[in-house]
Every structure is written in C-alpha cells, then in structure tokens.
N, C-alpha and C positions, 0 to 999 in steps of 0.2 A: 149859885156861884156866878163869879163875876165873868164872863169873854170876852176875852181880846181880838176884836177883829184879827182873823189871819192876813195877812199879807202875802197873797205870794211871790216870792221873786225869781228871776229868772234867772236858771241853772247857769254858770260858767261849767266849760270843760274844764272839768277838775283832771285831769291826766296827772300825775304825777310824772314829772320829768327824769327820763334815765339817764342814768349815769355813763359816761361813754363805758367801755369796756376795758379793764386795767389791764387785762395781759397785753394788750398791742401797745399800749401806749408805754409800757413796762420794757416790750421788746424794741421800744422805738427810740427810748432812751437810754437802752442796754447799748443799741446800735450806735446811735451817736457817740457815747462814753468808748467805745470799743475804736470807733472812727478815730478821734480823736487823740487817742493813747498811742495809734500806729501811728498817726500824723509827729505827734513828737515824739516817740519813738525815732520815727525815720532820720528828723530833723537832726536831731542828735549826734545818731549814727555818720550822718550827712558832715558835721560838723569834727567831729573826730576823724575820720578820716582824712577830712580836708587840714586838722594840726599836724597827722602824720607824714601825708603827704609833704607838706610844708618840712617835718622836719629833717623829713631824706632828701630834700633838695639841696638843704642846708649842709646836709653832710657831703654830697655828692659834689657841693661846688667846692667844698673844702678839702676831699678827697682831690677831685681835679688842679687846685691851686696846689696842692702836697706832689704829684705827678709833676706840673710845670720846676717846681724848685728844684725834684730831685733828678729831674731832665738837663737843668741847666748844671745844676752840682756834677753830672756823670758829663757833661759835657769841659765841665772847668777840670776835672782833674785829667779827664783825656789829653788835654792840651800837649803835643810835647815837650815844649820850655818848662813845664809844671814835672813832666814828669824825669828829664834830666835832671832839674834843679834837684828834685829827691833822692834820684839815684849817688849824682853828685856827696849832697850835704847827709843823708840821712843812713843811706849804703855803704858810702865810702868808695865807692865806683870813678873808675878816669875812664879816658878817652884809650884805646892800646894802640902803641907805639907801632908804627910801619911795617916792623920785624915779626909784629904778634898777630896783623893781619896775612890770613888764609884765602887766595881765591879760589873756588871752586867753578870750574867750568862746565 
C-alpha cells in the first residue's frame, strides 16, 4: 500500500469559547427595560401635573379677576346717590316733611 508521509502539525488550543452567561445578561437588560419604563413613567407624570397645575392657576386668576368685579359692583351699588336715586325712582320713597321728622334724645 501506498504512505503518506505524515506530517505533523502543531496543536492550536482548540478551547472552545463560552458563552457569557444568559441569566445576567437577561437580568441586565430586565434592569435597564425596568429603568427606563420609571424614567418615562415619572417624565409623564411630571408633565401632567405640571398641565394641572397650569390649569388651577388659570382658574385662580379668573376666580381673583371674578372677586375684583364683584368688589367694585358691591362697592358701585353702596354708593348713596345710587341708592336714593332707587329708593326715589323704584320705591316710590320722598324725602318727609319737617312735621314727620321725630328727634330722639
């Protein structure tokens, strides 16, 4: 039979390369996904509240400009020119006569 010179060559380490290990890496981007979901979660929340806030200010100054009007309204009808002229025109009220005034001492 025929032979083939052997050759021999020299061994590499053949190691076969391991795989990292999935559960950490699995918990590492559990964690981030998790990070993440709070982050805009929060952001959100963050933001809603800051339209609410916004929107009671809105009422609050409107409430306040409602107060000023109805300040000056109870002040215009106090007036007493305003409130003769009513008695006058609306009551039917006069002024009484010398005779109908009573002093009390």
């Amino acid at each position: 039979m025929f032979q083939t010179p052997s050759i021999s060559l020299p061994r590499l380490a053949t190691q076969i390369p391991r795989r990292p290990p999935l559960l950490p890496t699995l918990g590492f981007i559990a964690l981030l996904l998790i990070l993440s979901l709070f982050f805009v979660w929060s952001r959100l929340s963050v933001l809603q509240l800051e339209y609410g806030i916004s929107s009671l200010e809105g009422k609050l100054r409107s409430g306040q400009q409602e107060t000023s009007r109805l300040r000056l309204e109870a002040a215009s009808l106090r007036h007493p020119g305003r409130i003769e002229q009513v008695a006058v025109s609306e009551l039917g009220l006069r002024l009484p006569n010398p005779s109908q005034v009573i002093s009390v001492r």
